[in-house]
C-alpha positions in Angstrom: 86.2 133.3 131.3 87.9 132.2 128.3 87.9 127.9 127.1 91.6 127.9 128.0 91.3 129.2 131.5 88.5 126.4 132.2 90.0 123.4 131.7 93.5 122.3 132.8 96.9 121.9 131.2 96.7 118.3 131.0 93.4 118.1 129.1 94.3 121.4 126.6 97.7 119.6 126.0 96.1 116.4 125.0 93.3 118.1 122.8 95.7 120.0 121.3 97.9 117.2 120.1 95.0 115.3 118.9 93.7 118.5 116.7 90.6 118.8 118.6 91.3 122.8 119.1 91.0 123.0 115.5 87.8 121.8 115.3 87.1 124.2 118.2 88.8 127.3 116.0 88.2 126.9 112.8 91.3 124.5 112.1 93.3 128.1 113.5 95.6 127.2 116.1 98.2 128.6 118.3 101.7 130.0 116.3 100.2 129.0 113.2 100.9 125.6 113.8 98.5 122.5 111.9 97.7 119.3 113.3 97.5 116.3 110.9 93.8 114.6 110.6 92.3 112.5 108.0 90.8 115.8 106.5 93.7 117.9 106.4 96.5 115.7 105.2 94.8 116.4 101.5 95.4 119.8 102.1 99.2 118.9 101.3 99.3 119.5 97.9 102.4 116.4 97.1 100.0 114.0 99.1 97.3 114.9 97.4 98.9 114.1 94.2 100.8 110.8 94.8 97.2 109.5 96.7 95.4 110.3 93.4 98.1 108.9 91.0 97.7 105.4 93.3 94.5 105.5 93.6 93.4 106.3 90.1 95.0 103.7 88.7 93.7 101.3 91.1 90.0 102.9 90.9 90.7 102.0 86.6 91.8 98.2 86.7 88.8 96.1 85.6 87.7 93.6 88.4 87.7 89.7 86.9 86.6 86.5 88.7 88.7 83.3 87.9 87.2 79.8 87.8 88.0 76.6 89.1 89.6 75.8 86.0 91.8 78.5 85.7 89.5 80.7 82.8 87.7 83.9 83.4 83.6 84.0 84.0 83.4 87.1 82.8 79.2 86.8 83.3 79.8 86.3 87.2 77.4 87.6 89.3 79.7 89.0 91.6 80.9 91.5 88.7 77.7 93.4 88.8 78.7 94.4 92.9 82.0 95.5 92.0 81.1 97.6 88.9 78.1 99.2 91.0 78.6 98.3 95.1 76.1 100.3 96.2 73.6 103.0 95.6 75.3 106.0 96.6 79.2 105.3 95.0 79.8 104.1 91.5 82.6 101.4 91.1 85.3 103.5 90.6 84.5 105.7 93.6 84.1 103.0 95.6 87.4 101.9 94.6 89.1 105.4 94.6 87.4 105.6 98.7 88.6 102.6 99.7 92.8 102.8 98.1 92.4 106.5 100.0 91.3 104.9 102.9 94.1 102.9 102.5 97.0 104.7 101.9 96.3 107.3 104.5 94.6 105.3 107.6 96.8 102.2 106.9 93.4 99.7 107.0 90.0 99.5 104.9 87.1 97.3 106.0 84.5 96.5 103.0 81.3 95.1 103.9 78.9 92.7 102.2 74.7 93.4 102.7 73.1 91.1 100.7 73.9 92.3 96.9 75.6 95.6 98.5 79.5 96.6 98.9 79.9 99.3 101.7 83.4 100.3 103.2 82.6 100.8 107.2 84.2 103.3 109.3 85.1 102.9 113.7 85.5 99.2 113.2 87.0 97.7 116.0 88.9 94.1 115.7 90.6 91.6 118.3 91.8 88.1 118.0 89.4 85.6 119.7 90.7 82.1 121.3 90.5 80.0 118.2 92.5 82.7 116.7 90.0 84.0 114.5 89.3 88.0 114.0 85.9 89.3 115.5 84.6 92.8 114.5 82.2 95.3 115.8 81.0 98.7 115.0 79.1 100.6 117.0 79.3 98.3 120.0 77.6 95.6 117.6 79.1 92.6 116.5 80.1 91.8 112.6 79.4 88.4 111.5 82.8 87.9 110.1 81.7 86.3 106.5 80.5 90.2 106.3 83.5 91.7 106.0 87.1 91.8 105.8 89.8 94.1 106.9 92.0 95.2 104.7 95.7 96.1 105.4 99.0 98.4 104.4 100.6 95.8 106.9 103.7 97.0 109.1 104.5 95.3 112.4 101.2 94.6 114.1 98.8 92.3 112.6 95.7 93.6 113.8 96.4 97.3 112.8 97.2 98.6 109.3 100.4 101.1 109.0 99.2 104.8 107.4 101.0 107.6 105.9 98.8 110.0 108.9 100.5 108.1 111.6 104.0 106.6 109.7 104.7 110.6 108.3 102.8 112.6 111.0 105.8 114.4 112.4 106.9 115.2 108.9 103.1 116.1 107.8 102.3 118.4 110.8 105.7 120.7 110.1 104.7 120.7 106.1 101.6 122.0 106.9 102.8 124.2 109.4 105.3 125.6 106.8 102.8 126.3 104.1 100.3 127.5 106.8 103.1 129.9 107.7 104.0 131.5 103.9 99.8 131.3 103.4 99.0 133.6 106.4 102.0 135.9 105.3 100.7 136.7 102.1 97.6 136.5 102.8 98.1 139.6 104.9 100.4 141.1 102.1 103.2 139.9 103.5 102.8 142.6 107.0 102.8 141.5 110.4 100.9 144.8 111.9 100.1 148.5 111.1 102.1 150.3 114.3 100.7 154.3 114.5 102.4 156.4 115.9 101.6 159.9 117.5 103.8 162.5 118.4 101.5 163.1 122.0 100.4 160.9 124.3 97.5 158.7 123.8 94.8 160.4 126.2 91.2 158.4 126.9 89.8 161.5 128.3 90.4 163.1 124.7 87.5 162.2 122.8 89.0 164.2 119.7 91.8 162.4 119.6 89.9 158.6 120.2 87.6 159.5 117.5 90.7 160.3 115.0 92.7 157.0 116.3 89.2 155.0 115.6 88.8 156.4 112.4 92.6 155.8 111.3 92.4 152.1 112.7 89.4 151.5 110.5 90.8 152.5 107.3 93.6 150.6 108.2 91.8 147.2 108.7 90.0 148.5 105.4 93.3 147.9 103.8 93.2 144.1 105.2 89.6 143.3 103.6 89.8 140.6 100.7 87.2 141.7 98.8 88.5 145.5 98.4 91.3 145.5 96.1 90.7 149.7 95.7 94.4 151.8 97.0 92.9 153.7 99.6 94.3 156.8 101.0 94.5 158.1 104.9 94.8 161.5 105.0 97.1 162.3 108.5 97.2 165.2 110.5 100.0 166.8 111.9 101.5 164.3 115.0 100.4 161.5 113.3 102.3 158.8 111.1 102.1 155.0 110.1 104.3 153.0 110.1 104.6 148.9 108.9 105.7 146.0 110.4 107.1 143.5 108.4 106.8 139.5 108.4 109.8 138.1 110.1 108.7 135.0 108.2 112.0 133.8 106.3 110.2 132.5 103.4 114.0 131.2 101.8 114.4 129.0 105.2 110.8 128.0 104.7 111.2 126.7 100.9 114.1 125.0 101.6 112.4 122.9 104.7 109.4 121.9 102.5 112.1 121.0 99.4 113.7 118.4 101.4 110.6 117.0 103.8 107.8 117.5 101.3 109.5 114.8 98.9 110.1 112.5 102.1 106.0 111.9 102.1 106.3 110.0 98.9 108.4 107.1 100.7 105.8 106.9 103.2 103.4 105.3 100.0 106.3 103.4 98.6 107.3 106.2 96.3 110.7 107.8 95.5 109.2 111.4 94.3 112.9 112.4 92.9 112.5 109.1 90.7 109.0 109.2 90.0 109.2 113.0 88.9 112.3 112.3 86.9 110.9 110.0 85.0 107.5 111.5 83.9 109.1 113.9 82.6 111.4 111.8 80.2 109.3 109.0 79.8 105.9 108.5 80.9 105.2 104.8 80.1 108.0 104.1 82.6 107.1 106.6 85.1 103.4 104.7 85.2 105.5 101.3 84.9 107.4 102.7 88.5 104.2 103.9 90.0 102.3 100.2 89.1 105.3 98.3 90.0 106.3 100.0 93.6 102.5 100.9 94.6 99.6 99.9 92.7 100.4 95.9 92.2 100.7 95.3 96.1 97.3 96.9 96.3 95.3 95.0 93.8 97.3 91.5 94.6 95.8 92.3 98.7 92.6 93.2 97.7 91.9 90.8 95.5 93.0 87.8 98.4 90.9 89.8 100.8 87.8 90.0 98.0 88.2 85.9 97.3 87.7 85.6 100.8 85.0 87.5 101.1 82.8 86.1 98.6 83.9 82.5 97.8 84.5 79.6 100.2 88.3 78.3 101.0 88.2 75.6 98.4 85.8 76.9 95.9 88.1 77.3 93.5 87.0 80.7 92.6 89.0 83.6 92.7 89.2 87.6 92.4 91.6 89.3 90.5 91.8 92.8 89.8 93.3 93.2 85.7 95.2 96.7 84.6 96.0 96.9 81.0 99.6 97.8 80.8 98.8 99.1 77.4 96.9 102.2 78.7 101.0 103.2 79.7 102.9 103.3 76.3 102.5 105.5 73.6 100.1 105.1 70.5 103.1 104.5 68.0 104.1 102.0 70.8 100.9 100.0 71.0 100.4 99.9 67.0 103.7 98.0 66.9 102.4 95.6 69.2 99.1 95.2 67.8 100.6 94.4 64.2 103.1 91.7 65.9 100.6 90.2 68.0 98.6 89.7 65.0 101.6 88.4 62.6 102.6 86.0 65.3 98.7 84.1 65.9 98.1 85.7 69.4 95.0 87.5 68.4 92.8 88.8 65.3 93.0 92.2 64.0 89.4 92.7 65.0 90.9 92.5 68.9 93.4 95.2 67.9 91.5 97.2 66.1 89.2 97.4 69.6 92.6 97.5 71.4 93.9 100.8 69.3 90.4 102.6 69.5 88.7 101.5 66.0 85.6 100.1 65.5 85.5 96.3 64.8 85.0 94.9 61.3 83.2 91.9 62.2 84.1 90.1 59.4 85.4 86.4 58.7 88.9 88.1 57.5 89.4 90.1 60.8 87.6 87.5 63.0 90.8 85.2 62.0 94.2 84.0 63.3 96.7 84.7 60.8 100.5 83.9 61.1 103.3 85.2 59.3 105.1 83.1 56.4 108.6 84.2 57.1 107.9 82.7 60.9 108.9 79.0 61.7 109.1 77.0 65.0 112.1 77.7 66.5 114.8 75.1 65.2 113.2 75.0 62.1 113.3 76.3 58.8 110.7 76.4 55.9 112.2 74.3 53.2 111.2 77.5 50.6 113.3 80.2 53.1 116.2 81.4 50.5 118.2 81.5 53.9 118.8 77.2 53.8 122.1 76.4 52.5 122.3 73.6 49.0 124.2 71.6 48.3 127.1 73.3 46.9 127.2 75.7 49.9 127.6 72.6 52.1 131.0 72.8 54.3 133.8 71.0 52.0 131.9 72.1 49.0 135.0 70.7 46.8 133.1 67.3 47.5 135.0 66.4 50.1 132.0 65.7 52.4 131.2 62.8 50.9 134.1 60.8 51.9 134.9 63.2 54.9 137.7 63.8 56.9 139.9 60.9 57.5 141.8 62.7 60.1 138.9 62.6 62.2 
């Protein structure tokens, strides 16, 4: 008896909308048809890109902790957890886990053991009487000063809002779509071999079985991936092949996946038509979009959530997450800047020299604040600048300022 005869339409219905019966099949299910799950929506090939454009950048920004008085402690302890959380991810995986985790379940929960960061999976939350969130895992309970839970917030304050449930309509028919032209011409673009025989098919003829079998076997032959030889099947008289193609409309297809494919962008905050549009004209704004629309709502939430975390209420003490805008403009770009922050007193040229990629000089001359002698405060003018008008150039330079105006 076969799975689907033993259990009833009810419980097939329901494991079939949950994706269980690709698990079951080999993620092969009925009509071709995909079923979105935390592994598979990756397999989208626009996801996959926009997740790691997000998370990338937020797996790069430099984690800082802020003082009480407003200055970075940049030899915190807490620095050495972030950088290295644990012993089996490095800082920027851990940080590249958690954003995906993010973007596609809606909701991260990063735990604290001891001097350990770990992100933990089947948490479970609810709001207790004095209004305070409780967590378990595993039927145990979480201490909640072990953890925090972090959220893409939407309407429900106790459950984050993910692209695999916001875009899961739109996700299951993209997949289905490229599952659809994949299978074609994976199969060479045929739906089925059809042979045909000018007698009827007799089981009693063991000739004629034996010549079927053999033609059916050359024919799944020409199915096998890893034989890329032409074959030839010679025929007998009676006998002819004949193909069947794909009624796949692969122009219908295309067009489907050119309009909802883009929609999965808006379901992380980004406009694909935009975004695309832009790194190809200008990259530095592209990246500007992408930190602007997706990246800076990230690190501003996780760096409340991490405060939390690890510092009392009224510590004073604060976590911050720093990107250096600079990594987004061109070379030419950031040499300009580095010569007018150094003409203008904001830093020394030993700081731009690190900034543009040099080694540092270390000297007194490049350890210094310079500023520019054709700059003045504002309102002001250097009494050498060629720019300040004598005497002679005064208004009523006939003399008449002197005595003035008497009209006046």
């Amino acid at each position: 008896m076969r799975l689907r005869d033993r259990i009833s339409n009810a419980v097939f219905s329901f494991m079939e909308k949950r994706g269980y019966l690709e698990d079951i099949f080999d993620k092969t299910t009925r009509y071709g048809q995909r079923y979105v799950t935390d592994n598979s929506i990756m397999e989208s090939s626009d996801v996959y890109e926009l997740v790691q454009d997000i998370s990338n950048q937020v797996a790069l920004a430099t984690p800082m902790v802020i003082g009480p008085n407003g200055q970075e402690v940049k030899d915190h302890f807490l620095l050495n957890i972030l950088n290295n959380p644990n012993d089996y991810l490095t800082g920027f995986e851990f940080s590249k886990l958690e954003t995906n985790t993010l973007l596609i379940n809606g909701e991260t929960f990063p735990l604290t053991d001891r001097d350990q960061l770990h992100l933990a999976y089947g948490v479970t939350t609810k709001i207790n009487e004095r209004l305070q969130e409780e967590f378990s895992m595993n039927g145990q309970d979480i201490p909640s000063q072990m953890i925090r839970h972090i959220k893409n917030i939407g309407t429900d304050s106790l459950k984050g809002a993910g692209i695999i449930d916001l875009a899961r309509n739109t996700l299951e028919g993209v997949l289905s779509a490229e599952k659809v032209l994949t299978d074609k011409y994976s199969k060479g673009g045929l739906l089925a071999f059809m042979l045909k025989l000018d007698a009827h098919i007799n089981p009693n003829n063991s000739a004629q079985t034996q010549i079927v079998a053999k033609i059916l076997d050359q024919l799944e032959g020409t199915q096998d991936d890893n034989n890329h030889t032409v074959k030839m099947i010679p025929l007998g008289k009676g006998y002819s092949i004949e193909t069947l193609k794909s009624p796949v409309d692969d122009a219908a297809i295309l067009n489907y996946l050119g309009v909802y494919k883009k929609d999965l962008g808006k379901f992380l905050g980004i406009n694909v038509d935009t975004y695309q549009a832009l790194m190809k004209s200008d990259i530095e704004k592209a990246m500007m979009y992408l930190h602007n629309k997706a990246i800076k709502p990230i690190l501003k939430n996780k760096g409340e959530h991490y405060t939390a975390l690890f510092f009392m209420p009224n510590s004073g003490y604060r976590v911050e997450w720093k990107i250096n805008i600079l990594d987004f403009v061109p070379y030419s770009t950031k040499t300009n800047i580095g010569y007018n922050i150094v003409r203008t007193g904001i830093t020394s040229p030993d700081n731009v020299a690190d900034m543009l990629g040099f080694p540092k000089q270390n000297t007194p001359e490049t350890q210094a604040i310079y500023i520019s002698n054709d700059l003045s405060r504002i309102g002001q003018k250097n009494a050498t600048d060629d720019s300040l008008p004598n005497g002679d150039d005064l208004k009523g330079g006939d003399g008449n300022e002197k005595e003035g105006n008497s009209d006046i």
